[in-house]
N, C-alpha and C positions, 0 to 999 in steps of 0.2 A: 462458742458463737463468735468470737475474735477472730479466729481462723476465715471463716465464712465473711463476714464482712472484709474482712481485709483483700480476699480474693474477688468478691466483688467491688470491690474499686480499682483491683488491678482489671479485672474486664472493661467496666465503665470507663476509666480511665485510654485503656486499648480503644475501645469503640469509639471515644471522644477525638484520639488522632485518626485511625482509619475515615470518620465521618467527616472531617476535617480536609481533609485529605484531596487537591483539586484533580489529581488523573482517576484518582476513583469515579468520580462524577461523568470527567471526562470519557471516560469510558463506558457507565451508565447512559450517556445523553447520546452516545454511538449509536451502543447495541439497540437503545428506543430508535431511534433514526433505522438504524438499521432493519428492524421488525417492521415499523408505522410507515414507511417510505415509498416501499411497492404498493401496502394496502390503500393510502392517500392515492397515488398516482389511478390506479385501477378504478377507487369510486371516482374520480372526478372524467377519466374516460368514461363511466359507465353513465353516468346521470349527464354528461354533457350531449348537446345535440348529435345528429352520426356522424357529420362529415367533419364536424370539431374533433370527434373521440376519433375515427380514419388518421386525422390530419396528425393529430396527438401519438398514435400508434407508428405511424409511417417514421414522424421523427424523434420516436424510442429506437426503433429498430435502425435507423440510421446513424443516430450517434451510439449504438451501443455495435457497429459496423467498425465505427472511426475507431472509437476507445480500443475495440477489439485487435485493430488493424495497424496504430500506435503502439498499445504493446505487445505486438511480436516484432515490430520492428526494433523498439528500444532494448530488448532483450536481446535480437540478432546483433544488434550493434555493441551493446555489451560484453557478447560472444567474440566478436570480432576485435573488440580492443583487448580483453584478454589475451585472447591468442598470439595481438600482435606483441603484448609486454613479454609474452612466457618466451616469444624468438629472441624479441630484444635481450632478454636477459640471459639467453642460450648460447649467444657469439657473444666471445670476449671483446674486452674496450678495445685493444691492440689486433682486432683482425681486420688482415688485409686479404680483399679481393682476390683470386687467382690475375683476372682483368690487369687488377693496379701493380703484380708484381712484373707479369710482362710487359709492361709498359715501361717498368721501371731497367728491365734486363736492354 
C-alpha cells in the first residue's frame, strides 16, 4: 500500500504544478476564445435587426479582406528582406564594383 500512495502524491503533486501552471490556462482561455468567438459573433448577427447583422457582416468580410491582405504583404516583405541578406552576405566585404575599378584605371 506504500508504493501506491507514494505514486499518488507523486501525480497529485504533478497535477498541483501543471494546474498551477499560467500558459496552461493561457492556452485553455485561447482554444475557449477560439471555439466560442465565431459562435458569439454569428448569434449576435442572427438575433440582431437585418440591416445591423448586413452591416455587421459587410465589416467581417472587410476586415478579414484587410488582415488577409496585410498578411501576404508582411510575408512578401519578409521574402524580400531575406533574399536581400542571402546577397548581402554572398559578396565579400572587399568587393569592388567592375564600375569602381575603371574608374579607378
Amino acid at each position: 500500500m506504500g508504493r501506491i500512495a507514494d505514486g499518488l502524491e507523486e501525480i497529485h503533486e504533478l497535477l498541483g504544478i501543471t494546474l498551477f501552471n499560467k500558459w496552461l490556462w493561457i492556452i485553455i482561455g485561447a482554444m475557449c476564445t477560439i471555439i466560442l468567438g465565431p459562435f458569439l459573433v454569428m448569434s449576435v448577427v442572427l438575433m440582431s435587426p437585418s440591416w445591423v447583422g448586413a452591416t455587421i457582416m459587410i465589416l467581417v468580410i472587410i476586415g478579414w479582406g484587410i488582415v488577409g491582405g496585410y498578411k501576404d504583404w508582411s510575408l512578401h516583405r519578409r521574402k524580400e528582406e531575406k533574399t536581400r541578406l542571402a546577397a548581402q552576405e554572398a559578396i565579400p566585404f572587399n568587393y569592388e564594383r567592375s564600375s569602381d575599378k575603371e574608374k579607378n584605371d
